[in-house]
DRENZAMAR-362569 format. One record per residue (C-alpha): z, y, x; residue number from 1; residue in three letters. Coordinates in nm, 4 decimals, decimal comma. Layout:
! residues N
<rec <Z Y X> NUM ALA> ...
This chain:
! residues 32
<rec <1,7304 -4,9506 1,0220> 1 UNK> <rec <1,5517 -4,5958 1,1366> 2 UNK> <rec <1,2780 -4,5001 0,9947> 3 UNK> <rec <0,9275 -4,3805 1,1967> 4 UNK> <rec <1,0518 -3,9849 1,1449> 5 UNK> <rec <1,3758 -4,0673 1,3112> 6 UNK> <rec <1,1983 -4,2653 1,6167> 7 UNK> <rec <0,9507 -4,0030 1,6465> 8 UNK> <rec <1,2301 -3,7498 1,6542> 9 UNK> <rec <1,4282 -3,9531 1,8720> 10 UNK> <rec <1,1191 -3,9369 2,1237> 11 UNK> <rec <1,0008 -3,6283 2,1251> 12 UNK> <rec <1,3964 -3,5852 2,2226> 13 UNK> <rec <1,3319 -3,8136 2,5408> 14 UNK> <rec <1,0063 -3,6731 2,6380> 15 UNK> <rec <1,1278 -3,2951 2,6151> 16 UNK> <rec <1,4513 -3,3391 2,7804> 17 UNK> <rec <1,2751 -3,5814 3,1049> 18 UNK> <rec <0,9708 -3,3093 3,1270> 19 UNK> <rec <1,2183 -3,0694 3,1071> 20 UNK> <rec <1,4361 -3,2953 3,4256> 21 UNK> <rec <1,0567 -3,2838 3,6141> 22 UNK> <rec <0,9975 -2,9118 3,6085> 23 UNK> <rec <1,3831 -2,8357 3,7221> 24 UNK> <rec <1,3285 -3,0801 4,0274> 25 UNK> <rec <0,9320 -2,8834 4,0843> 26 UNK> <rec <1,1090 -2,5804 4,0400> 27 UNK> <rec <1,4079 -2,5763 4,2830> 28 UNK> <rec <1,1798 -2,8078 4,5316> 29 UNK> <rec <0,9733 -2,4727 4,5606> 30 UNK> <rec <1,2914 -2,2546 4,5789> 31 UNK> <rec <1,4317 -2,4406 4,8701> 32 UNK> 
């Protein structure tokens, strides 16, 4: 079983690495 620090980790994992995903596709949309 995780516990909450290991979920929260876990997130803040997904939301950096799909914000991150989001300003690579804003950035090279402006490139282009």
């Amino acid at each position: 079983m995780l516990n909450g620090k290991d979920v929260f980790k876990g997130l803040l994992v997904e939301v950096a690495s799909v914000s991150l995903f989001l300003f690579f596709i804003l950035f090279f949309s402006k490139v282009m």
